[in-house]
C-alpha positions in Angstrom: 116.9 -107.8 52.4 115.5 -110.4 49.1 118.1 -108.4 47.0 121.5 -108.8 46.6 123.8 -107.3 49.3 125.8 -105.5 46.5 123.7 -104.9 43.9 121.2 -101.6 44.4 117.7 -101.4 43.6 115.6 -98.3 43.6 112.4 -99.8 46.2 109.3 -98.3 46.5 108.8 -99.7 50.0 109.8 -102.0 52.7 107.9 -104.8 51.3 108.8 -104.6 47.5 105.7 -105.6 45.0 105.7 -108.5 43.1 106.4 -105.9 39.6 109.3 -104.6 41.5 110.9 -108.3 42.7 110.5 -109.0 39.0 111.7 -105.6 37.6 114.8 -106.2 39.8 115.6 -109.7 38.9 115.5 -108.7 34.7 117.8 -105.9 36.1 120.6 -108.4 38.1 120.4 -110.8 34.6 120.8 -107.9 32.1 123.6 -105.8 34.1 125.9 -109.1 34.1 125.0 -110.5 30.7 123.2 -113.7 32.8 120.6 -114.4 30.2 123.4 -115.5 27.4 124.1 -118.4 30.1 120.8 -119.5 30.8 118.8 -122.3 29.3 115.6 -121.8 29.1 112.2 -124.1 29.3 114.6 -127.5 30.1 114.1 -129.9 32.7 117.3 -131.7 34.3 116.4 -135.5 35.0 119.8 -136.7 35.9 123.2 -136.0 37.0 125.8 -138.7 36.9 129.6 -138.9 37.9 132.1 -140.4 35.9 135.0 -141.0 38.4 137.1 -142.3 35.3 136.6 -138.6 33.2 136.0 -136.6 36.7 132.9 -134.8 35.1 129.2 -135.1 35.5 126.5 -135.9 32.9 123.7 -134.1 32.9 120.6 -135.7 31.1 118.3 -133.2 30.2 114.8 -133.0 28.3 117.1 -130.8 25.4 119.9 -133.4 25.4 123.0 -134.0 27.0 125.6 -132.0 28.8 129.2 -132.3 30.9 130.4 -130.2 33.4 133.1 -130.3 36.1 131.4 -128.7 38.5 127.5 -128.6 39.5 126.1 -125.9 41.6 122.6 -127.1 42.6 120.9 -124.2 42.6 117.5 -124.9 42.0 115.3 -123.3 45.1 113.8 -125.7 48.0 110.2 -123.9 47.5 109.5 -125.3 43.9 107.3 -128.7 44.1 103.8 -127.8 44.4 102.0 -129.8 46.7 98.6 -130.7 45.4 97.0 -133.4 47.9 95.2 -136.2 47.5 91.5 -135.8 47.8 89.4 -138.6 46.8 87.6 -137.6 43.6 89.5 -134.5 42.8 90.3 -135.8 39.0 86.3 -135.6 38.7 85.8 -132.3 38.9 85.4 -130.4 35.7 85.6 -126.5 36.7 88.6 -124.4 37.3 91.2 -125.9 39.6 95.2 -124.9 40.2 97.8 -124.9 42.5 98.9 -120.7 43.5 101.8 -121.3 42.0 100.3 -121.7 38.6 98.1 -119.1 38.9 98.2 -116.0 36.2 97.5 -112.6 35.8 94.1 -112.9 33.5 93.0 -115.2 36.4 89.1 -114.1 37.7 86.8 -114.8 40.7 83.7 -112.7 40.0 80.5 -114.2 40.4 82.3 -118.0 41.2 82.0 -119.9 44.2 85.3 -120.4 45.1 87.2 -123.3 47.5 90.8 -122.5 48.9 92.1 -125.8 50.2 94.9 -124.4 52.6 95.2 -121.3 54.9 99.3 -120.3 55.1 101.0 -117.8 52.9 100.0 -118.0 49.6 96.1 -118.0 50.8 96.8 -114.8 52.9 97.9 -112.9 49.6 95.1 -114.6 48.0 91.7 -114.5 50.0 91.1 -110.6 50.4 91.5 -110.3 46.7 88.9 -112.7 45.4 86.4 -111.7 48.1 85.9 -108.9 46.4 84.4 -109.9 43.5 83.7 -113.7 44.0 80.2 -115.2 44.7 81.6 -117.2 47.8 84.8 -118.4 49.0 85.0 -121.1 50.9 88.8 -121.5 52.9 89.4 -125.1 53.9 91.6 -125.2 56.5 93.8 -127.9 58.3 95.6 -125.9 61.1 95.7 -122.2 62.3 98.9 -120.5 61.6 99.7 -116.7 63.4 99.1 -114.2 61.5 101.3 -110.9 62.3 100.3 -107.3 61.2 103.1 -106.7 58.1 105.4 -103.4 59.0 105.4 -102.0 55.6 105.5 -98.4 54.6 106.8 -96.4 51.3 109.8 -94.8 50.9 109.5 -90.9 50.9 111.1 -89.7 47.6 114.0 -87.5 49.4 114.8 -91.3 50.9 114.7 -92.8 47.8 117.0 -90.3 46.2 119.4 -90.4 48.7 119.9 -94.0 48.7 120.5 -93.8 45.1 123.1 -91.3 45.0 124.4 -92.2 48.8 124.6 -96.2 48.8 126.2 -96.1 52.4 122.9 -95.0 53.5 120.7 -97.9 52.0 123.8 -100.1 53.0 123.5 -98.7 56.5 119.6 -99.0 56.7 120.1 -102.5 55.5 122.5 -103.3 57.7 119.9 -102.2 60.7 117.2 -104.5 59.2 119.7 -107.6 59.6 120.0 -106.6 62.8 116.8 -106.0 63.5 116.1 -110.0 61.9 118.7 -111.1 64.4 117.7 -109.7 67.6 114.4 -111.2 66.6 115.8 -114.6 66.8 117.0 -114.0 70.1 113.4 -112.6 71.3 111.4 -114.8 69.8 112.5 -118.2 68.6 113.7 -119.4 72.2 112.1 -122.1 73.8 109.4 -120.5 76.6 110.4 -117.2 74.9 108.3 -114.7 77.0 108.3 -111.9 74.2 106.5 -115.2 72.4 104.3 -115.7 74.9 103.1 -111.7 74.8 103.1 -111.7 71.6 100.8 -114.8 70.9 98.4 -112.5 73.5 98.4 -109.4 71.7 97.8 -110.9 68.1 94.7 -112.7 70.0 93.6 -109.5 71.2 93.9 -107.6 68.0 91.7 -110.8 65.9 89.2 -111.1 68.2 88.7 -107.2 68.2 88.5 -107.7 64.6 85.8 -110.6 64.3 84.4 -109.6 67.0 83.3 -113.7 67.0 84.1 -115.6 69.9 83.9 -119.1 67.7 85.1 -118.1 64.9 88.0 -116.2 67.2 89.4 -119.9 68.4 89.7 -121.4 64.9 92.6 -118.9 64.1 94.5 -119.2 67.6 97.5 -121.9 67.2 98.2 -124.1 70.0 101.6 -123.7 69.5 104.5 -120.7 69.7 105.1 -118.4 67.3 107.7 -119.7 64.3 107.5 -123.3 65.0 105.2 -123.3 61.9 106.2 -120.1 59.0 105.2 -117.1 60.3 102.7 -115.0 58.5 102.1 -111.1 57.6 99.3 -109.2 56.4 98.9 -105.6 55.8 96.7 -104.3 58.4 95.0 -108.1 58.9 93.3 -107.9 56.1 93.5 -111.6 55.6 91.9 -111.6 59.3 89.7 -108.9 57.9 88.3 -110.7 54.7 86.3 -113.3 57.4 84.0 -110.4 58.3 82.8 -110.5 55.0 79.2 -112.6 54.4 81.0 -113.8 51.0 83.7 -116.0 53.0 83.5 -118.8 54.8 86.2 -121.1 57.3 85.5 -124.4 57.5 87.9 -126.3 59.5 86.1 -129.9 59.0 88.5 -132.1 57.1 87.2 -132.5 53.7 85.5 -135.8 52.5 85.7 -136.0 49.1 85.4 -134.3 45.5 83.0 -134.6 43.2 82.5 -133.0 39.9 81.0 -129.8 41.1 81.4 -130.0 45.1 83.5 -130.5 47.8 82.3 -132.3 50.9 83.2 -132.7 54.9 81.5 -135.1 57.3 78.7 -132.4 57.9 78.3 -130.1 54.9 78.6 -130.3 51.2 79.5 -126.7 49.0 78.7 -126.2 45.4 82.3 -125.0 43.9 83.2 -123.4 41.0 87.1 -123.1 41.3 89.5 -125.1 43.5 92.7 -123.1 44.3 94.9 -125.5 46.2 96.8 -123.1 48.8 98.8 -126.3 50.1 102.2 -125.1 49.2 104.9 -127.2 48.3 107.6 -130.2 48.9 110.4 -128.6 50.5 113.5 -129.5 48.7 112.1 -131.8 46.6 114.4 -132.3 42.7 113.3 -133.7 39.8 116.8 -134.4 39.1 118.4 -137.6 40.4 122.0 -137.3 41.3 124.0 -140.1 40.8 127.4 -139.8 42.4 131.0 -142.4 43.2 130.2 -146.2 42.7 126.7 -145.4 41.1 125.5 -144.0 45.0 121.9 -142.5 44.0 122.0 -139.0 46.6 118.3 -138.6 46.9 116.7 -135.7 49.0 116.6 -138.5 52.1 120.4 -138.8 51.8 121.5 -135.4 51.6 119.4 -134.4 54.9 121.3 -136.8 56.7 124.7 -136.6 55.2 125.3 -132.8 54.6 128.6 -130.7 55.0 126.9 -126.8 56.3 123.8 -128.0 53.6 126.4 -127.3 50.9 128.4 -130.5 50.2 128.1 -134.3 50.3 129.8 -137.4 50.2 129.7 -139.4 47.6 129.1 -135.9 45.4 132.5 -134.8 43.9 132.3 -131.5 42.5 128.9 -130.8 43.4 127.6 -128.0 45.7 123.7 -127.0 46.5 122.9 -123.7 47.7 120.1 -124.0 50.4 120.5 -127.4 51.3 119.1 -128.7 54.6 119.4 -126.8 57.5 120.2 -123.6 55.6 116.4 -122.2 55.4 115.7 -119.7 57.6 113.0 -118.5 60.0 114.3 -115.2 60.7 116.2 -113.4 58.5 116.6 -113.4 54.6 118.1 -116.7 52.7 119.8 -114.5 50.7 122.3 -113.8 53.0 122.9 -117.6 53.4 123.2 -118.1 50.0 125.8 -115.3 49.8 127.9 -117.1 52.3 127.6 -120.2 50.4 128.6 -119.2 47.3 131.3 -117.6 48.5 132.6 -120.8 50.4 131.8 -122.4 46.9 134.2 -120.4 44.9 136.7 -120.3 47.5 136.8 -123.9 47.4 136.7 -124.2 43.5 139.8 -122.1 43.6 141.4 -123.6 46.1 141.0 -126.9 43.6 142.1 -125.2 40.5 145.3 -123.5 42.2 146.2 -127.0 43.2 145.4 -128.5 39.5 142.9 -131.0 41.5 140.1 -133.3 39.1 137.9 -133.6 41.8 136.7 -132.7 45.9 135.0 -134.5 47.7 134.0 -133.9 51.7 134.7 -136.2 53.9 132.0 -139.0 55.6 132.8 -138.2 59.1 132.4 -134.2 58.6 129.3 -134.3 57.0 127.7 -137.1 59.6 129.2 -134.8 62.1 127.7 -131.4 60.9 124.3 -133.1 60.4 124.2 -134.5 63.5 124.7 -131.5 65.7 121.4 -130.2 64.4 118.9 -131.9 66.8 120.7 -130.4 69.7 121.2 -127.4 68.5 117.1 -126.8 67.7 116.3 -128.6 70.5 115.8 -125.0 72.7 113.9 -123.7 69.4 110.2 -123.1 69.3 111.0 -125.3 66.1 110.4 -128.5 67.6 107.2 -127.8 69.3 104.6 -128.9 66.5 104.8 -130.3 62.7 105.6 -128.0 59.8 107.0 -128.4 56.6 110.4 -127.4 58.5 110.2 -131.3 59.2 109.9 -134.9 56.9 107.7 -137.6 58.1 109.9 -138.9 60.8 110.2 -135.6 62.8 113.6 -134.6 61.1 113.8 -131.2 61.1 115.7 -131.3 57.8 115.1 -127.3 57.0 115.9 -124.5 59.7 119.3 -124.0 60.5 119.8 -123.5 64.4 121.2 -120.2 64.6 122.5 -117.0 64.2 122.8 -116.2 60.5 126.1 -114.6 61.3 126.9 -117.7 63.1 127.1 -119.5 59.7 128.6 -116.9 57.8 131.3 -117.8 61.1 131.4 -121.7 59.9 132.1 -121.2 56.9 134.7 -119.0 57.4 136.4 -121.5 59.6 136.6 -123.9 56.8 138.1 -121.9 55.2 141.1 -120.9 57.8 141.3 -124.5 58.5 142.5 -124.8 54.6 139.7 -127.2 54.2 140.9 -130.0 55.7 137.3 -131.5 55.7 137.7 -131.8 51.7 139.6 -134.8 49.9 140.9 -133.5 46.5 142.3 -135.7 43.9 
């Protein structure tokens, strides 16, 4: 389902391997001649209309650009989020963010803190217990932690959804609607699959740790999906707490110093600090500058978005994954499908018309953006904080629905010949 819907891949498994992901992705940017397009190693810092020349200037670390048209397409996952601990510039072993991390990384023989306890610490803990001294997981809040349904791909399978795509299109049609019918289950308010669910995966971590204590400090007060949900294989993130090497200390940590991190009760000798905290949801380096000098920061745009896609004030500017596109369900890459395939309709629609510029309108935006609240508002979305939500409680992220549902609203635009678009 992270692949493109037309374009193939030979998997290994349900879950593909990192290897794989990144085998396939050289594959999409080689088959279409991508890589003679890109530019590489360059940060974007600004992006500013001219409403005199109907173009954008783009301000980069390698110079200037202009372009017609911008399609922000630069991820909402890509801002690490590295807190701020009092003293954590004094300490003078290894420390990085998961994001940063590398291949020729090791643990043996360290004593090792992981500030943070969601998904990139799930992937991370059972592999440095092996070999590490200690490892010490800080953590804030609890998240559930689901069994992962993977399995390989027999090679008869494999074969025949190389040389039959209907097949793999069929079996990946099933998964979708598999993801969908999970929405409908489980993502309800008072959902009572939830509900037996949240009992089950209780039952199977206490089996597991087989500590009472220790049990309660990975049990959630809250349903299952208002915060990401997370897979293992076979728990083995649950699994790795058994172990005398790891630790779960769930007292808020005090402070830093150059060789220690402390809590109100305890203080642990640390080698490495891996910071597990994840990242700034939609955060851009870039600032967008749009008509009569209007700066569209990340607070605008999650208040005056067109279907997360468009904005006033924005001519000629589209972002894929914009707020309230995210899923907590199904793949994004469906989402982003649909949008880019609003996107080009619109950008023909512009050029069959000889138009300089389109804009959406105020009220459609305003009225788009504020149809959200209700519409989460019988989610398990709103029942705790996430990074799904801003400082306020806007729940800027998750869109409400169906994913076929949006594919259905954009569609509509379309029919209604984009009548919520001023072109010039």
């Amino acid at each position: 389902m992270y692949s493109l819907s037309y374009e193939y891949f030979d998997w290994s498994s349900k879950f593909a391997p990192q290897d794989e992901i990144r085998k396939y992705l050289d594959h999409v940017v080689n088959k279409y001649h991508l890589q003679e397009d890109i530019v590489f190693n360059t940060i974007v810092n600004q992006a500013e209309w001219s409403q005199t020349a109907k173009t954008w200037k783009i301000t980069t670390s390698k110079g200037d650009y202009y372009a017609n048209v911008i399609i922000n397409a630069s991820g909402v996952l890509h801002e690490p989020n590295v807190p701020h601990i009092n003293g954590a510039e004094k300490f003078k072993g290894y420390s990085v963010h998961t994001s940063a991390m590398r291949k020729k990384y090791s643990s043996a023989n360290q004593n090792i803190a992981v500030i943070g306890s969601a998904a990139s610490a799930l992937q991370l803990i059972p592999r440095i217990a092996k070999d590490a001294k200690n490892v010490y997981v800080f953590q804030r809040t609890p998240n559930w932690v689901l069994k992962k349904g993977d399995y390989p791909y027999p090679g008869l399978i494999r074969t025949l959804f190389q040389y039959v795509p209907i097949l793999a299109s069929i079996y990946r049609l099933w998964i979708y609607i598999e993801n969908e019918y999970l929405f409908y289950l489980l993502f309800r308010k008072e959902s009572e699959v939830n509900n037996f669910l949240k009992t089950e995966i209780t039952k199977d971590i206490a089996k597991i740790l087989n500590n009472d204590e220790l049990t309660k400090k990975f049990i959630p007060d809250y349903p299952i999906g208002c915060k990401r949900i997370l897979i293992s294989p076979n728990l083995e993130y649950i699994h790795a707490f058994k172990k005398d090497n790891v630790k779960l200390i769930t007292d808020p940590i005090k402070g830093i110093t150059e060789d220690s991190i402390s809590t109100a009760k305890d203080q642990f000798h640390i080698d490495q600090i891996i910071y597990a905290t994840g990242f700034h949801p939609g955060e851009n380096h870039c600032k967008f500058i749009g008509i009569d000098g209007k700066v569209c920061d990340l607070e605008y745009m999650k208040r005056n978005s067109y279907k997360g896609i468009c904005f006033p004030h924005l001519p000629n500017f589209y972002t894929l994954l914009g707020p309230n596109t995210i899923l907590g369900h199904n793949t994004v890459v469906f989402m982003m499908e649909c949008q880019v395939d609003f996107i080009m309709k619109v950008i023909e629609y512009q050029m069959t018309h000889d138009k300089q510029s389109v804009t959406v309108k105020e009220h459609a935006a305003l009225n788009w953006t504020n149809s959200i609240p209700s519409r989460l508002a019988n989610s398990v979305w709103t029942a705790c904080s996430s990074y799904y939500k801003d400082k306020s409680g806007l729940n800027f992220t998750i869109y409400p629905g169906y994913t076929f549902t949006y594919w259905g609203e954009l569609l509509l635009a379309n029919w209604n010949k984009l009548h919520y678009f001023t072109f010039q």
